[in-house]
C-alpha positions as CSV (number, residue, x, y, z in Angstrom):
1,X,34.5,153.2,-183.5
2,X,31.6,154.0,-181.4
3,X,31.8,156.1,-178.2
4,X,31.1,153.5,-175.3
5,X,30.0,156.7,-173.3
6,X,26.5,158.1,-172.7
7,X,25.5,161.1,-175.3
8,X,25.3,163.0,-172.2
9,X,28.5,162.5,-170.5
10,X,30.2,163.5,-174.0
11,X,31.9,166.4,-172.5
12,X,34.9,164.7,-171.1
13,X,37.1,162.1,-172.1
14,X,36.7,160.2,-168.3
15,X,34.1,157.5,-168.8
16,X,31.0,158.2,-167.0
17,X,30.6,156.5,-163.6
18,X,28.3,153.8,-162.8
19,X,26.7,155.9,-160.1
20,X,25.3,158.2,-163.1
21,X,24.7,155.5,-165.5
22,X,22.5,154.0,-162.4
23,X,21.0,158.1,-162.2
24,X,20.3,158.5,-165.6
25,X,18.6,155.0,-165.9
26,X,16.6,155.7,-162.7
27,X,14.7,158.6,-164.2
28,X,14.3,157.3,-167.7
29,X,13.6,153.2,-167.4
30,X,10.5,151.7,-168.0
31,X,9.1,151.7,-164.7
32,X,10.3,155.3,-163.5
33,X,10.4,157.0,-166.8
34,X,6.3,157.8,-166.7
35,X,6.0,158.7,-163.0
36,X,9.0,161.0,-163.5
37,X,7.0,162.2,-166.6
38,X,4.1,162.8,-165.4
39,X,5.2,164.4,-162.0
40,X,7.2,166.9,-164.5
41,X,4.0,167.7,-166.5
42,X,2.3,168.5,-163.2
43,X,4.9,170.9,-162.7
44,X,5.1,172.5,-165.9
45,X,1.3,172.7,-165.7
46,X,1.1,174.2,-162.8
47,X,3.5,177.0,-163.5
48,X,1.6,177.9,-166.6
49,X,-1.2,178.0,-165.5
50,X,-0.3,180.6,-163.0
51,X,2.2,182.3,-164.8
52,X,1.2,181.8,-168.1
53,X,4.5,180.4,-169.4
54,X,6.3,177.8,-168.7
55,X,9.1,176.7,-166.4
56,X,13.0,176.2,-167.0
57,X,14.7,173.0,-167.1
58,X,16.5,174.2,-164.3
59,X,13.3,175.3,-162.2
60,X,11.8,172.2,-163.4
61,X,14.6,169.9,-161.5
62,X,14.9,171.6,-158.7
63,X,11.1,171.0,-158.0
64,X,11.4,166.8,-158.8
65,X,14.5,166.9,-156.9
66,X,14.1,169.7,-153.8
67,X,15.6,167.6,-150.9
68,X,18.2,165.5,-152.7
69,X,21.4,165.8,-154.9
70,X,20.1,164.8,-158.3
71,X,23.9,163.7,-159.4
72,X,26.2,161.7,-157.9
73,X,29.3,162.9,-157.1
74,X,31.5,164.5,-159.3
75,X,34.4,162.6,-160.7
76,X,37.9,164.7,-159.3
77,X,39.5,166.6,-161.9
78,X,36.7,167.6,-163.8
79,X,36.6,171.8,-164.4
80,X,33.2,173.4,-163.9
81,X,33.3,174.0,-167.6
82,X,32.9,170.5,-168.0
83,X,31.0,169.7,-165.1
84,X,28.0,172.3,-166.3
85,X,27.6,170.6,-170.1
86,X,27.8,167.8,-168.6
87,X,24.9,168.5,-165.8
88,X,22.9,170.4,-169.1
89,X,23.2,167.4,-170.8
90,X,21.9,164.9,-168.4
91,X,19.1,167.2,-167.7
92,X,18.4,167.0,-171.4
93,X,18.5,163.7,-172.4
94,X,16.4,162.7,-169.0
95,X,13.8,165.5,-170.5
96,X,13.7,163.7,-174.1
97,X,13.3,160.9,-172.9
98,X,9.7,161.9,-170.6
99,X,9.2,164.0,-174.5
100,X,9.2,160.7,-176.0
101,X,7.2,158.8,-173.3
102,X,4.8,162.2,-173.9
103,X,4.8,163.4,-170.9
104,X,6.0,166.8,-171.8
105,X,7.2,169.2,-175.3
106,X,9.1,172.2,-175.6
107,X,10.1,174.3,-178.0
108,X,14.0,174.2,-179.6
109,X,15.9,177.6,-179.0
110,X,12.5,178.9,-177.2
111,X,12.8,180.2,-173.6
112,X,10.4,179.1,-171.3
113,X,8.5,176.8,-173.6
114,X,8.2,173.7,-171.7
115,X,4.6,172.4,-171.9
116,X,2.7,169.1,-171.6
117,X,2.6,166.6,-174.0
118,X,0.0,164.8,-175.3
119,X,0.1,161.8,-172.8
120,X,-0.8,163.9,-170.1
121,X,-3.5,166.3,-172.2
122,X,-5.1,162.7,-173.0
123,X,-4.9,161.4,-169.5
124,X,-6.1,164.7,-167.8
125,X,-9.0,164.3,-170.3
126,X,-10.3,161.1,-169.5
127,X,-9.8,161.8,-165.8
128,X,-11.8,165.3,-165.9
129,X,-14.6,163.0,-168.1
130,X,-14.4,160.3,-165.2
131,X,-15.1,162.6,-162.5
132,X,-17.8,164.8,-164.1
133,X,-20.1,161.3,-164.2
C-alpha cells in the first residue's frame, strides 16, 4: 500500500495538513518553482562569492523567507523531535526540487556545498554577453 503522505511529512503518522501541502506546492509548482530557484541561486552566489563557500540550508531559508513564517502552523501533539525532521525535510525536498529545475547543486554529506546549478551559470552567461554588446 502506498503512503498517501508527502515524502517529507514521513516523520509522523498525522497526515500532513492542507496548509503545508498548499506551502510545499507554493515553492515548488510550475510557476513559483523557478523564481524561488533562481532567487536561491542569487543567494547562494552571493555568499560565495564573499565568503568563498557556500551557505546552509538553514541560512539559505531564512534569507527567502526573512519577514514571514515559512510553515504553517504546527499540527498539536507533534514533539520537537518530529517537528525538526519534519521542517529538514520540507526544506529538502523544496531544495531538490529548484536542483532539478537547475537552479542550484550541492554536495551529499558535504557541509556548506550549496552552489548554483547550471540554469542559472547559463542564464548569468547570456545576460553578462547581452550587456557587454
Amino acid at each position: 500500500m502506498t503512503d498517501p503522505r508527502p515524502i517529507w511529512w514521513s516523520a509522523t503518522e498525522v497526515d500532513a495538513p492542507d496548509t503545508w501541502i498548499e506551502a510545499f506546492d507554493a515553492l515548488t509548482d510550475e510557476e513559483r518553482a523557478d523564481e524561488m530557484g533562481l532567487t536561491a541561486a542569487i543567494f547562494i552566489a552571493r555568499v560565495r562569492r564573499r565568503t568563498g563557500r557556500g551557505p546552509t540550508f538553514s541560512e539559505t531559508f531564512a534569507e527567502l523567507f526573512p519577514s514571514s513564517q515559512l510553515h504553517p502552523e504546527w499540527p498539536p501533539g507533534l514533539t520537537y523531535p518530529v517537528r525538526a525532521t519534519i521542517h529538514h525535510a520540507f526544506r529538502l525536498h523544496v531544495a531538490i526540487q529548484w536542483k532539478r529545475r537547475g537552479w542550484i547543486c550541492w554536495d551529499s554529506g558535504v557541509e556548506r556545498s550549496l552552489r548554483v546549478g547550471p540554469t542559472f551559470r547559463e542564464r548569468s552567461r547570456a545576460r553578462q554577453a547581452a550587456r557587454a554588446r
